[in-house]
N, C-alpha and C positions, 0 to 999 in steps of 0.2 A: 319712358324709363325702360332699361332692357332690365326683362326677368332673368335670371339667375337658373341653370336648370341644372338640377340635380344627377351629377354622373351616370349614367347608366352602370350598373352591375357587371363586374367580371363574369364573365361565361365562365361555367361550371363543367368539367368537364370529369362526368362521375367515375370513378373506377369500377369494375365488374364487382359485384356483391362477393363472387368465385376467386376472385384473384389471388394468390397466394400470396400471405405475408412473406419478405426474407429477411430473416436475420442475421448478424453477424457471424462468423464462424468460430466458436469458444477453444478451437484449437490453433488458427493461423492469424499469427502477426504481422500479415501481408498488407492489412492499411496502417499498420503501429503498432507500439506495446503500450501495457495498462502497467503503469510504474508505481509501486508502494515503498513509502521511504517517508524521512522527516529526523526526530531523536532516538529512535528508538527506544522500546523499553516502554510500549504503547499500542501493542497488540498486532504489530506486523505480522508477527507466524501464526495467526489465531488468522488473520486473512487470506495469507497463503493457502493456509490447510480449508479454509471456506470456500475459497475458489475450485482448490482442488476437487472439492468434493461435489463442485456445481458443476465438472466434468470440462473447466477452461484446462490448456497447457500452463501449469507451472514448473514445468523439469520433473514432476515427483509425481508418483500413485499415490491413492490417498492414504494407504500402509507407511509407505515411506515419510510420506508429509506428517501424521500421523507419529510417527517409533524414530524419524530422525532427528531429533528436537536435544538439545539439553539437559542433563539433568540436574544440573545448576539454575541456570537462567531459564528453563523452557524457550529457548529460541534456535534458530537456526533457519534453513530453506531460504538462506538470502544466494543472488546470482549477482556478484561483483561484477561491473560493469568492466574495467580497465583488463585486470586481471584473465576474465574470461576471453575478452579479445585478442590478447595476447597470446593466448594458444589457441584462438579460431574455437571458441567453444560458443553453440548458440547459444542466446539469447531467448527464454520462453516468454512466452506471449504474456502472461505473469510476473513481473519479476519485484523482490524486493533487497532491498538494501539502504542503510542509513548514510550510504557514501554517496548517490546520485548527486547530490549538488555540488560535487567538488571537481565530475568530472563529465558529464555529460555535454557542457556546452558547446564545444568545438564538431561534437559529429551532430550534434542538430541543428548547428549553422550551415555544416555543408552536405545533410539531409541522407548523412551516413544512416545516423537511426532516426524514426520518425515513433514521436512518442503519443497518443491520442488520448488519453489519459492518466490522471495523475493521484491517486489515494493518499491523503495525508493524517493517518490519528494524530491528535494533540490531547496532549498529557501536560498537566501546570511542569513548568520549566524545572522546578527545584525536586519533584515528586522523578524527576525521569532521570535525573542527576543522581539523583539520590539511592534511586532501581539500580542503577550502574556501578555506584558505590557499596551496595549492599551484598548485589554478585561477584562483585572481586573478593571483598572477605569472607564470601563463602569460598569462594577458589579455595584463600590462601589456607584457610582452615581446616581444610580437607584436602592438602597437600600438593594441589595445584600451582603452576606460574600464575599470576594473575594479568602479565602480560598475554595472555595467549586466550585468555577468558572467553570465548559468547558473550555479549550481552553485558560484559564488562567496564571499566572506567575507558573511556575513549585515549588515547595515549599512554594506556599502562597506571599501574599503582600511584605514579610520582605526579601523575596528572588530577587527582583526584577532589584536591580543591578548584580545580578550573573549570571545572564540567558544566558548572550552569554555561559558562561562559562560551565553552567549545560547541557546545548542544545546540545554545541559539544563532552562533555564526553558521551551523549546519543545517537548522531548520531554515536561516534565510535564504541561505545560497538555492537550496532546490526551489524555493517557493518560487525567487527572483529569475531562476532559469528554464522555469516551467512558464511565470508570465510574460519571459521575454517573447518565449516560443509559443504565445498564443493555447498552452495547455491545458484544457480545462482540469480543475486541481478541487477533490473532492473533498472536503475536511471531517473527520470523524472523531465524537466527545469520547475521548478514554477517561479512564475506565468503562464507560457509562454501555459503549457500544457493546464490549467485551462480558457484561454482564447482561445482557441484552434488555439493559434499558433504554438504550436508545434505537430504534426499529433500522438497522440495518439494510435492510429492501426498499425502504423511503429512501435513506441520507444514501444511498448508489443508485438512486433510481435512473439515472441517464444509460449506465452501465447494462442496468436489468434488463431496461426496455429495449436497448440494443441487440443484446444477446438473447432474447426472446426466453428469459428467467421468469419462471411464476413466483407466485407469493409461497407456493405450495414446496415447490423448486428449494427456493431460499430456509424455511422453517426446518425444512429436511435435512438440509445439507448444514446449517449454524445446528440444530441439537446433535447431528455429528460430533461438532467439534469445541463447542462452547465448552472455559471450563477456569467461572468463576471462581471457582477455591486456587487456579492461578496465583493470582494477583498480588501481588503484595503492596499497602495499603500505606502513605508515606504523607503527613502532612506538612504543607505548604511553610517553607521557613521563614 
């Protein structure tokens, strides 16, 4: 009977005890961008201004990230994708916006941008519809267009019973064009994160460990910017 012998073992070839770690560089988009998008109205500018503060490029100092926000919606520090391009305006290595699925796919097919990862909060469908709904009649009430809103009904006032509707063909399109593009796509429980009950340095951990982010790093820079009285609190229809 022939015996069966057991592989030998891969040779080990140890790295220097010395050797220096390297990690990503938290200001150049030279292997990608870190893209934050989905329905917004789900803590996008709360990540912006986190990053900012963990010292990545997101276009903004963390004053600006910080004092340029809303004072309606609390939102803003998004980088249009289409728009910017159009007048050659970069691209930070950060970027957020609720539009990315509607228009990104043609320059990642032909490796115009190359995107490396993808941040998704999820917010229940009716609760984010709802967030949108809420800050347009703030608008309008305080003498605003509500076309022109932040943070507002997606298509204006007259859209505003459709939103469940609009919000989820928009949350599919990025999802579907981030797996087409092999994206790793990070998903985070809103509110939950935003209040920081969901440990934020775990649910990005691929991101942290890249960029050589402590625990210490992270704790520092979300009490920066954490600011659960935010929120506004919308139940499920």
């Amino acid at each position: 009977m022939t015996r069966l012998r057991r592989p030998e073992p891969a040779q080990q070839h140890d790295q220097p005890k010395d050797a220096p770690v390297t990690h990503a560089d938290r200001q150049s988009a030279a292997d990608g961008h870190i893209l934050i998008g989905g329905t917004g109205r789900a803590g996008t500018t709360l990540l912006v201004q986190y990053f900012t503060a963990l010292g990545f490029d997101t276009g903004f100092t963390l004053e600006r990230a910080l004092s340029r926000v809303d004072d309606i919606s609390r939102s803003g520090l998004e980088h249009p994708y289409k728009k910017g391009k159009a007048v050659g305006r970069r691209l930070a290595y950060v970027a957020k916006s609720p539009n990315y699925g509607q228009n990104l796919h043609d320059d990642l097919a032909n490796g115009e941008l190359v995107v490396k990862h993808c941040i998704i909060p999820v917010r229940e469908l009716s609760a984010a519809a709802e967030s949108r709904r809420h800050v347009t009649r703030q608008a309008i009430a305080s003498g605003k267009t509500g076309e022109r809103q932040k943070g507002g009904v997606v298509g204006g006032p007259g859209a505003d019973k459709r939103q469940e509707k609009i919000l989820a063909v928009q949350f599919h399109r990025l999802v579907h064009t981030m797996l087409t593009f092999d994206v790793p796509i990070h998903f985070l429980k809103f509110p939950e994160f935003a209040k920081g009950q969901q440990d934020l340095y775990v649910a990005l951990g691929p991101i942290m460990s890249e960029h050589g982010v402590t625990r210490e790093e992270s704790d520092q820079a979300l009490g920066l910017v954490l600011r659960p009285d935010f929120i506004n609190e919308f139940k499920p229809s």
